[in-house]
Wavefront OBJ file of the C-alpha trace (Angstrom):
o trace
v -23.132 26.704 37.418
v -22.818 22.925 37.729
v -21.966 21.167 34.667
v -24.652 18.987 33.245
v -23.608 15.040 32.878
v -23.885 12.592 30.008
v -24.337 8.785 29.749
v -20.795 7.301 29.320
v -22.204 4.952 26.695
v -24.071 7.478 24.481
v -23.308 10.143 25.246
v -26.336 12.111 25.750
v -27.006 14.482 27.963
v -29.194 13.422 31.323
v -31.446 15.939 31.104
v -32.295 15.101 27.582
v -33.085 11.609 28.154
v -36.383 10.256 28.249
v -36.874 8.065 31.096
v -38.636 4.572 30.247
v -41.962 3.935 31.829
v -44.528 0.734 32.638
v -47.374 1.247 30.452
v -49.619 0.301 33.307
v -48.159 1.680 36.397
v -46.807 4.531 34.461
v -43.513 4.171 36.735
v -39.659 4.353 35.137
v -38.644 1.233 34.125
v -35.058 2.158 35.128
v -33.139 4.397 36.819
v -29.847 6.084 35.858
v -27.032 4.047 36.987
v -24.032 5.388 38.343
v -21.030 3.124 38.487
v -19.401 2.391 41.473
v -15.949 1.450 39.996
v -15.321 4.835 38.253
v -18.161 7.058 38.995
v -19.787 7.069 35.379
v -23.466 7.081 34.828
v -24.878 4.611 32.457
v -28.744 6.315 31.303
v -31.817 4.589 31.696
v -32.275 4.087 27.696
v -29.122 2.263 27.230
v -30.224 -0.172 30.283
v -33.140 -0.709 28.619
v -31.836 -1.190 24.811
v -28.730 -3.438 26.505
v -29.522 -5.323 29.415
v -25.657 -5.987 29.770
v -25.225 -2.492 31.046
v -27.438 -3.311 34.115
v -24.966 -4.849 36.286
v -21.441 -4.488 33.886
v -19.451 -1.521 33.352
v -17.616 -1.927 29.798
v -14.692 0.279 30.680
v -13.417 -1.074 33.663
v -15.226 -4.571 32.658
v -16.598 -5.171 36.492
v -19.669 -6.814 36.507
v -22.088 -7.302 39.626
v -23.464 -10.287 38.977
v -22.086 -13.786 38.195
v -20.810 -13.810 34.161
v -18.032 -15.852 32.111
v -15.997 -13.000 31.972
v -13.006 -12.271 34.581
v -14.177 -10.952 37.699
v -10.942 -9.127 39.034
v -11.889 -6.131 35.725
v -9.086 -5.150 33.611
v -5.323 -6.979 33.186
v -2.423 -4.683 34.484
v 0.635 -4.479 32.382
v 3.739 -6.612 33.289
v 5.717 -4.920 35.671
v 9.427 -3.908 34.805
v 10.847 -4.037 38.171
v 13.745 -5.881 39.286
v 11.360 -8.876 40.819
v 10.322 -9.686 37.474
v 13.545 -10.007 35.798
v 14.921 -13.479 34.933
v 18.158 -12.004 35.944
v 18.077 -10.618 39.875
v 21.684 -9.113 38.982
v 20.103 -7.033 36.226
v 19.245 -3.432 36.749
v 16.206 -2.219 35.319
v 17.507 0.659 32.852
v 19.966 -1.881 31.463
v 19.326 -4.244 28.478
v 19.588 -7.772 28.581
v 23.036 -9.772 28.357
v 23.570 -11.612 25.012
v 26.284 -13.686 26.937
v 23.412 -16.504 27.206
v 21.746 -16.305 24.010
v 23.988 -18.543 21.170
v 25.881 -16.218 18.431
v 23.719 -16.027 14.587
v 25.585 -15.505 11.658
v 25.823 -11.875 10.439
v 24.539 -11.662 7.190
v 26.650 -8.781 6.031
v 28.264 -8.516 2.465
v 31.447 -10.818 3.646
v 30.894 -14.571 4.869
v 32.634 -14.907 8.413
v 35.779 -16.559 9.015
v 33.949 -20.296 10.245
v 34.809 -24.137 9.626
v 31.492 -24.616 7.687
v 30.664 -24.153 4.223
v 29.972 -20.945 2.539
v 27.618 -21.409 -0.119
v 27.039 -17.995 -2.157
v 23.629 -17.921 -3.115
v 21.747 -17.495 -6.226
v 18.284 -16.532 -7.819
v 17.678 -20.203 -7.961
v 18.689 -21.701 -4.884
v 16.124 -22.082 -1.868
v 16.267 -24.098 1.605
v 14.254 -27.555 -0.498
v 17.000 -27.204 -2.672
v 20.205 -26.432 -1.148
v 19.179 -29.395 1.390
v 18.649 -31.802 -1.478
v 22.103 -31.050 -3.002
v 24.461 -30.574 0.547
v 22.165 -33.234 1.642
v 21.458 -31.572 4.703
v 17.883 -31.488 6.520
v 15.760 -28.430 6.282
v 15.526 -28.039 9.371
v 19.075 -27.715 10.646
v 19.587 -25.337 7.298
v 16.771 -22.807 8.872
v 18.322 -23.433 12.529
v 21.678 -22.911 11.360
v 21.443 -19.698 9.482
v 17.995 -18.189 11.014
v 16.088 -18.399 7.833
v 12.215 -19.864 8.417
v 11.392 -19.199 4.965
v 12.556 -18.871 1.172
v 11.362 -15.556 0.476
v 14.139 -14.341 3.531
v 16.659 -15.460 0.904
v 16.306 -12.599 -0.747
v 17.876 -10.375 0.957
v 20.693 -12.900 1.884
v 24.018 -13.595 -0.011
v 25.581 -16.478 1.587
v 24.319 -19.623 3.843
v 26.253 -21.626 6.026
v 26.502 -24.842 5.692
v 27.070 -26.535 8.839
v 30.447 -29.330 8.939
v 29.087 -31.491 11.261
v 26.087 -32.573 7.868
v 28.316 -31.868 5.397
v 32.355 -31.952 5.168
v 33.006 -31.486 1.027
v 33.693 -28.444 -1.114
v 31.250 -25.300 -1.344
v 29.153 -26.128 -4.949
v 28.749 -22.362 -5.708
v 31.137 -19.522 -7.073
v 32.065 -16.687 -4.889
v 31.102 -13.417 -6.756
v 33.727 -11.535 -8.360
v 34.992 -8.522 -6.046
v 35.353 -6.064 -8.726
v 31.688 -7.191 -9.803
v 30.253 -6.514 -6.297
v 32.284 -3.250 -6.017
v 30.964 -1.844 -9.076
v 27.298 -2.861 -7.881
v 27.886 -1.128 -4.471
v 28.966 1.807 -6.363
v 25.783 1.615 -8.542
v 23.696 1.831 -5.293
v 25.644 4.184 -3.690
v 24.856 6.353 -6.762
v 22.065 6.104 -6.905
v 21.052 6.859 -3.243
v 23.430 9.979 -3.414
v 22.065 11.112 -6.566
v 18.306 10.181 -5.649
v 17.987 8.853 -9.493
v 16.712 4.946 -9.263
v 17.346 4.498 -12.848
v 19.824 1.399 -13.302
v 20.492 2.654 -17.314
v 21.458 6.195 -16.191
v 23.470 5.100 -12.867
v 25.582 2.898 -15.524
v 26.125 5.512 -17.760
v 27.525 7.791 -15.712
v 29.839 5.995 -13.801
v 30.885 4.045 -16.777
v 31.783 7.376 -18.302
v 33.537 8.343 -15.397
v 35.347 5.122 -14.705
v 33.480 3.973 -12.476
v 34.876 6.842 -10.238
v 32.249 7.453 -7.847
v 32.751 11.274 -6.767
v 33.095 12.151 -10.678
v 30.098 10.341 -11.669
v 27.696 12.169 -8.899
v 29.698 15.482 -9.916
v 28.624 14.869 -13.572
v 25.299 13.718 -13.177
v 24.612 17.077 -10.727
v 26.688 19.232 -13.642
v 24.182 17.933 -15.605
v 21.136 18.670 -13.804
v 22.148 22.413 -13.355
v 22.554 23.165 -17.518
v 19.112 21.610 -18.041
v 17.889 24.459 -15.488
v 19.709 27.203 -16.952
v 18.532 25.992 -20.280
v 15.224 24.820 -20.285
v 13.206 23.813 -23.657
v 11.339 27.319 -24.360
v 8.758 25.063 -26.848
v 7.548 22.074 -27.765
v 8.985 22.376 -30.985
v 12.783 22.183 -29.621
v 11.432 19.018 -27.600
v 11.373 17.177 -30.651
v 14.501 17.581 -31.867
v 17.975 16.323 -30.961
v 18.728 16.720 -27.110
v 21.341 15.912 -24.574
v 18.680 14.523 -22.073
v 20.337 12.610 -19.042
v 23.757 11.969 -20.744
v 24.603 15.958 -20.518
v 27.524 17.829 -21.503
v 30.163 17.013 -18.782
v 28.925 13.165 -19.523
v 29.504 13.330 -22.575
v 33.028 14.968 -21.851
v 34.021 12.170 -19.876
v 32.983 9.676 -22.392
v 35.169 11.404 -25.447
v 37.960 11.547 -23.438
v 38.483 7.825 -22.694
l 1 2 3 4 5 6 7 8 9 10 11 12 13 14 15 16 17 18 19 20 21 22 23 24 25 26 27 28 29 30 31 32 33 34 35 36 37 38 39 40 41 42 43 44 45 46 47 48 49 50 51 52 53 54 55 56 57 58 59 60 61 62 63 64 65 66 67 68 69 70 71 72 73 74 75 76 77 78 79 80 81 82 83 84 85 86 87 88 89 90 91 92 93 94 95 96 97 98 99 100 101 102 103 104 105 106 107 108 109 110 111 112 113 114 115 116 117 118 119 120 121 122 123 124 125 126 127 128 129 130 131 132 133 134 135 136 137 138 139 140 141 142 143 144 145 146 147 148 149 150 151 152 153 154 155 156 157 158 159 160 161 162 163 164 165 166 167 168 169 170 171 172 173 174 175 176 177 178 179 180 181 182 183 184 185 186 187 188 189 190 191 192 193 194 195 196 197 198 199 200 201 202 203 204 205 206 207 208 209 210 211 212 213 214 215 216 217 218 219 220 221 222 223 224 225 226 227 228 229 230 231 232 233 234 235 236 237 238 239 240 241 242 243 244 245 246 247 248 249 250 251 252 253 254 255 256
């Protein structure tokens, strides 16, 4: 049983298309076309609706006839082999060398140990700004440290300032380390104990002494007494209860 065909652009079913005709002659208007590029059939009704179809094929976008759009059908992908690499030397299942490409700063939490200036940033600072007081274009600034806009600052907490624009002292304050150690241990916290409320992280470890493993130990302590005693009415709701700060919390706190 031979498997009935359907026009590529709508779809239908040749046998259930109705065929065109000349109101005169009474002859079809058009024919079914198939493609010679890919063997699809385009119907007569679709020829007629779009005159495009009569001599293009929008899949492999061939067209018969003369038309601003490229002749030679559809773009092939770049190729990966080794005649298109930059680098003849280079296999094909390795990555590229970053011997060539000049070293960025790494934004981590410590500044690198480099001649220029450190400047720690703030909530205020931004690249008009830190160029108007290191007197240093905006341009080289964004160069320098890879930043092409303020809102990148964000997530940054140091620029370099480069010495060959400016040779004084850094004009900012390095954070304090046990500052930045307690607000890693905040996060940290928080991501261990999957609780994103700042109040709560700072209670705990606060309690604790800002001992990390004894604050997530409390904090989970506490989580598995307000399971085995859940409120049994609304009525105990409004009264006094431990909430967040539980029992082995509060332990920790009456002890210091």
């Amino acid at each position: 049983m031979a498997i009935p065909q359907a026009c590529c652009t709508c779809a239908t079913l040749l046998t259930n298309i109705k065929v065109p005709y000349h109101t005169e002659s009474e002859k079809p208007i058009f024919f079914d076309r198939k493609l010679d590029c890919c063997d699809r059939i385009i119907c007569a009704t679709c020829q007629c609706t779009n005159s495009r179809f009569q001599s293009y094929c929008p899949f492999c976008q061939i067209s018969t006839k003369p038309t601003a759009l490229p002749s030679a059908g559809l773009r092939l992908p770049p190729s990966y082999s080794l005649s298109s690499s930059k680098d003849p030397g280079l296999a094909a299942d390795q990555p590229p060398s970053y011997e060539s490409v000049s070293a960025l700063p790494s934004h981590g939490s410590q500044p690198p140990e480099t001649e220029d200036v450190v400047h720690f940033l703030n909530s205020d600072d931004s690249i008009s700004s830190l160029s108007l007081v290191y007197r240093v274009p905006q341009s080289v600034l964004r160069k320098h440290n890879n930043v092409y806009s303020d809102h990148l600052l964000a997530a940054r907490k140091w620029l370099l300032i480069p010495k060959s624009h400016y040779l004084g002292p850094p004009l900012s304050t390095p954070p304090d380390p046990e500052d930045e150690e307690r607000k890693n241990k905040l996060r940290r916290w928080m991501v261990t104990t999957k609780c994103a409320e700042y109040d709560i992280a700072r209670l705990y470890l606060k309690a604790s002494g800002f001992d990390l493993e004894l604050a997530v130990y409390a904090f989970r302590a506490d989580e598995q007494w307000e399971k085995e005693h859940p409120m049994k009415s609304k009525e105990k709701a409004r009264g006094p209860i431990i909430g967040r700060m539980g029992l082995s919390s509060q332990l920790l706190a009456r002890e210091e």
